[in-house]
C-alpha positions in Angstrom: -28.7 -49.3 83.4 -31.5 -47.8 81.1 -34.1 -48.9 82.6 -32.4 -47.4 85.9 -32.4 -44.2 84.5 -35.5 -44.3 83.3 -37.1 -45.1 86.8 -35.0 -42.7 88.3 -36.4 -40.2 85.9 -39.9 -41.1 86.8 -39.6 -41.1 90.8 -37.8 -37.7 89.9 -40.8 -36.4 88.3 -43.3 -37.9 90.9 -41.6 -35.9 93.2 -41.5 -33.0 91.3 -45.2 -33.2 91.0 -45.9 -33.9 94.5 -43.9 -30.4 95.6 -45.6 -28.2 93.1 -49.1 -30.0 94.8 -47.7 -29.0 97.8 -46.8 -25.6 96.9 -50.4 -25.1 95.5 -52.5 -26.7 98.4 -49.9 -24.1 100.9 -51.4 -21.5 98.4 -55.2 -22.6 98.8 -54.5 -22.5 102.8 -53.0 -19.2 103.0 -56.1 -17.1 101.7 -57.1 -17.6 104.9 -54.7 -18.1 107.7 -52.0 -16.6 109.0 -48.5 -17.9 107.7 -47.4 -19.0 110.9 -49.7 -21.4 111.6 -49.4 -22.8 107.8 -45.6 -23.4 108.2 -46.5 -25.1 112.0 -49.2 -27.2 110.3 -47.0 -28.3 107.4 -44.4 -29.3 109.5 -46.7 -31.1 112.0 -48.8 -33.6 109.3 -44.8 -34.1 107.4 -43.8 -35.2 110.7 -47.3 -37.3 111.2 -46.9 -38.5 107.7 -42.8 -39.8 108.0 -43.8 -42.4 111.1 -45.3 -45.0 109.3 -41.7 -44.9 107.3 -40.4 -44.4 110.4 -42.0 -47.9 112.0 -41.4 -49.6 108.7 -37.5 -49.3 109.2 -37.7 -51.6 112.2 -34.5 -53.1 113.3 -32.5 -51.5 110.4 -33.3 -47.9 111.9 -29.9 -45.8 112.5 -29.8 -45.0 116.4 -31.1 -41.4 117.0 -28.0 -40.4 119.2 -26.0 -37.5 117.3 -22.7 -35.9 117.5 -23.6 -32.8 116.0 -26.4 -31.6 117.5 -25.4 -27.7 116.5 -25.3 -28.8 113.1 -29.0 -29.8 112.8 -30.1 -26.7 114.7 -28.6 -24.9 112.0 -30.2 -27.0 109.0 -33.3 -26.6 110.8 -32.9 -22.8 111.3 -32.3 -21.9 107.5 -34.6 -25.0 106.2 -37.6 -23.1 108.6 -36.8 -20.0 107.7 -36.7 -20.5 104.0 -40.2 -22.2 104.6 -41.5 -19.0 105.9 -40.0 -17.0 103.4 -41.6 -19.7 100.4 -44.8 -20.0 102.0 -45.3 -15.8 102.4 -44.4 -15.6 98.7 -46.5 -18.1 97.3 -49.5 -16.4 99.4 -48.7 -13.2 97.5 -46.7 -14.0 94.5 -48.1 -15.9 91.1 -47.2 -20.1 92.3 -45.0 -20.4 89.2 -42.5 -17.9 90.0 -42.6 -18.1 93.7 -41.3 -21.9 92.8 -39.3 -20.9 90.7 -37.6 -18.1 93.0 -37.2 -21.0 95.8 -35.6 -23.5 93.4 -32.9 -19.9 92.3 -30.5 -22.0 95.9 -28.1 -23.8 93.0 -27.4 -20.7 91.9 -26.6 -19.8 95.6 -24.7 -23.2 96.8 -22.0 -23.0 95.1 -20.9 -19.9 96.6 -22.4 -21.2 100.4 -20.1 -24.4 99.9 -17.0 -22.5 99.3 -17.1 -19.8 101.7 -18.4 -22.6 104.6 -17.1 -26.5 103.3 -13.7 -25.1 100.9 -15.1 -26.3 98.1 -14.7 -23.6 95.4 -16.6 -23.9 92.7 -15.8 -24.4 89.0 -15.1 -21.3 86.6 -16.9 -22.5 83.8 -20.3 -21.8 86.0 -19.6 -18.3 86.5 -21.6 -17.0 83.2 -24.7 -19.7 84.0 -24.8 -17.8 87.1 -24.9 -14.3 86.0 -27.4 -15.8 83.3 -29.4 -17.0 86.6 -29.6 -13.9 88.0 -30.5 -12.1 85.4 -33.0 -14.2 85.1 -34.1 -13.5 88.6 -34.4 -10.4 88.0 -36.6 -10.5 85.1 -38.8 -12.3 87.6 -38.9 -10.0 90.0 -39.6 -7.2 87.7 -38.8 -4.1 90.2 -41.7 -1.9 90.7 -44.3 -4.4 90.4 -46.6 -4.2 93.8 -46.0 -7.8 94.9 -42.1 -7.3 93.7 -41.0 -6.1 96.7 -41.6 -8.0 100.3 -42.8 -10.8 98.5 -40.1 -11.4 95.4 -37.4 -10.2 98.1 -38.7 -13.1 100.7 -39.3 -15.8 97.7 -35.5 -14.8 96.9 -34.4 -15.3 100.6 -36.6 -18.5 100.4 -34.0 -19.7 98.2 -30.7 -18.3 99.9 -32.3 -20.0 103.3 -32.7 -23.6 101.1 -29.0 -23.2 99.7 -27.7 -23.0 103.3 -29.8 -25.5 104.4 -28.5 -27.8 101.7 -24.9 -27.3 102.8 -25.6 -27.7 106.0 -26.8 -31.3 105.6 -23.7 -32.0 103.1 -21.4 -30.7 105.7 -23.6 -33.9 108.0 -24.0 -36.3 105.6 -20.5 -37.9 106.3 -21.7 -38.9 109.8 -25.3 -38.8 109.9 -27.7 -41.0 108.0 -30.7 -39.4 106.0 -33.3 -40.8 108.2 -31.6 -39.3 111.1 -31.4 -35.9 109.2 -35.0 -36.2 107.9 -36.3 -37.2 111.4 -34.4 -34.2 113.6 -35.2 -31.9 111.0 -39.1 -32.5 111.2 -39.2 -32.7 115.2 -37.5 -29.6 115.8 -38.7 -27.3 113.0 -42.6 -28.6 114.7 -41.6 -27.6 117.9 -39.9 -24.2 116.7 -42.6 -23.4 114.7 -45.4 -24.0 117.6 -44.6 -20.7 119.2 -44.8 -19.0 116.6 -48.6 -20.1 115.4 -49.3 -19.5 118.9 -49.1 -16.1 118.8 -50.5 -15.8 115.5 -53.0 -18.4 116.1 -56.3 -18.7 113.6 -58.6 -21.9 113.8 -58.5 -23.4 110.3 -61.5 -23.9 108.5 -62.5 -27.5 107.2 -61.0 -26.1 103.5 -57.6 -25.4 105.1 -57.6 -28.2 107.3 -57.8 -30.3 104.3 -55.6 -28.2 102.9 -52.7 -28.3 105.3 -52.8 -32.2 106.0 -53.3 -33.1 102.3 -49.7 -30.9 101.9 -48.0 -32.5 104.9 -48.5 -35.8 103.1 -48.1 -34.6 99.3 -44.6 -32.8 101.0 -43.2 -36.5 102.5 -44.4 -38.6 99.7 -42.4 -36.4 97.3 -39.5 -36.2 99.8 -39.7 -40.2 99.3 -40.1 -40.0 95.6 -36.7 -38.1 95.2 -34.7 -40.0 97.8 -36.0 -43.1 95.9 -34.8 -41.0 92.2 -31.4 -40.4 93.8 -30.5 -44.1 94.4 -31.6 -45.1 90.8 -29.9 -41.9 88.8 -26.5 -39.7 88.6 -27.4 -37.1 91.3 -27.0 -33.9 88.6 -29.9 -35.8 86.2 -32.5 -36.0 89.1 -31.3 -32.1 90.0 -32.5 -30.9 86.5 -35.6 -32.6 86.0 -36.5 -31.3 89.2 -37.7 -28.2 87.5 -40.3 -29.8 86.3 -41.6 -28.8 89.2 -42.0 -25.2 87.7 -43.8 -26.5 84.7 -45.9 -28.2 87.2 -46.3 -25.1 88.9 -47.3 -23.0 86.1 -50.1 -25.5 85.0 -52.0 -25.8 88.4 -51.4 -21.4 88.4 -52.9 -21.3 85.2 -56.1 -23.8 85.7 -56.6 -23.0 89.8 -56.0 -18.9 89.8 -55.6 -18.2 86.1 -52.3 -16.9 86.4 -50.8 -16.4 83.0 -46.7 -15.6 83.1 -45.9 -12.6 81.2 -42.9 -12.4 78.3 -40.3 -11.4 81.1 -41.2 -13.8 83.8 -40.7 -16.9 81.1 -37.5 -15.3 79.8 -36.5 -14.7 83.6 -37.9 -18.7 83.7 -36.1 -20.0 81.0 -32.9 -18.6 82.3 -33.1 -19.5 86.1 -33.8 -23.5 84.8 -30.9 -23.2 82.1 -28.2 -21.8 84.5 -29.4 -24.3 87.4 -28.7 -27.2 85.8 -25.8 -25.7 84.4 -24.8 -25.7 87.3 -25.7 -28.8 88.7 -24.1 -30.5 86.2 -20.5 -28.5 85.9 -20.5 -29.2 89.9 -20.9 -33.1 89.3 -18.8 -33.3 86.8 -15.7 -31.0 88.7 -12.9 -33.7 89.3 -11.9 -32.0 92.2 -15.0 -31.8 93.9 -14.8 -32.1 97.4 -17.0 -35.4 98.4 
């Protein structure tokens, strides 16, 4: 069981390294492109990237037929839209705290489950989250030039993620991750297209590289967590994705230089602290709706 855990732990942290790669690759191609094409490009080499896992499922592979086709316009809706909203921030925001804005949605789920699935969340998480936001505001420091549109859509990033993430537990009782994974990356290729279109830029060789090294960084780590899930309790693979933060900050610091102030780590430190808070007071709720 140890050893379990401790494998689920590492794939956990893989993956956590492979998005905060990601995140800083999106960041390298958006000096120079528009962030239309960058979300059409990232969702076109993830899809690229998942059919070799795709063909390797062979026989076992869940039909493709859904009954809830509204459903997965709606995860892919908020899931695109909080990949615009991440992918504008990161292009204007230091990498660590536009991560760490995006990875705010446990502080938002809760909230999201009860209002749409009826399940109300636990009272004992109601300070974490007041700490969290707090928290988010330090980050955000009101005032600060790229505070505004930028903090504002790197907070929306996570809102749109938190939705997203109840939208696929509302599915997950009838519809089989590769099926979720698979709808998700057609459709948010195809909405994005029109999009890039009218914002269209050639890439240079740097941002090609850029873009298809992050389409396959983005799937791998995708892979890495589902992998961390089946080996580890669900709220231990949820906390030590903040690594991913940490992560974050390093490649900031040696890539851009970007140095976090005193507020942004106290806004850090709080954010991380109520998250797994509250990932762990949800798993651990015995009247959790499953």
């Amino acid at each position: 069981m140890r050893q379990e855990l401790g494998r689920g732990a590492a794939f956990a942290i893989g993956g956590a390294a492979a998005f905060a790669c990601m995140s800083a690759l999106i960041k390298l191609a958006g000096s120079d492109l528009p962030n239309p094409v960058i979300v059409f490009f990232r969702n076109l080499f993830a899809l690229v990237a998942l059919l070799p896992w795709l063909a390797a499922t062979g026989r076992s592979r869940p039909s493709m037929r859904t009954a809830r086709p509204g459903m997965h316009l709606l995860r892919t809706a908020t899931g695109l839209g909080a990949m615009y909203c991440f992918f504008y921030a990161i292009s204007q925001m230091p990498l660590a705290s536009a991560v760490l804005l995006n990875y705010s949605q446990p502080l938002f789920l809760p909230f999201i489950a009860w209002a749409w699935v009826g399940e109300r969340p636990p009272t004992r998480i109601y300070p974490a989250v007041l700490v969290g936001f707090v928290g988010v505001i330090l980050i955000l420091k009101p005032g600060l030039d790229w505070a505004g549109p930028a903090g504002l859509a790197g907070l929306g990033a996570g809102i749109l993620a938190a939705t997203s993430m109840a939208s696929i537990r509302r599915m997950s009782t009838t519809e089989p991750t590769l099926r979720i994974v698979l709808y998700f990356s057609v459709l948010a290729t195809l909405f994005s297209a029109l999009p890039a279109a009218a914002f269209w830029q050639t890439p240079d060789t740097t941002a090609w590289l850029a873009l298809a090294a992050a389409g396959v960084v983005a799937t791998a780590g995708q892979l890495l967590l589902t992998q961390a899930y089946t080996l580890a309790p669900a709220a231990h693979i949820g906390a030590l994705i903040y690594t991913t933060v940490l992560f974050a900050a390093l490649i900031g610091w040696l890539v851009w230089h970007e140095t976090p102030d005193a507020l942004s780590l106290a806004g850090g430190a709080a954010v991380i602290l109520a998250a797994v808070i509250v990932v762990f007071a949800r798993r651990a709720s015995p009247g959790r709706a499953t």
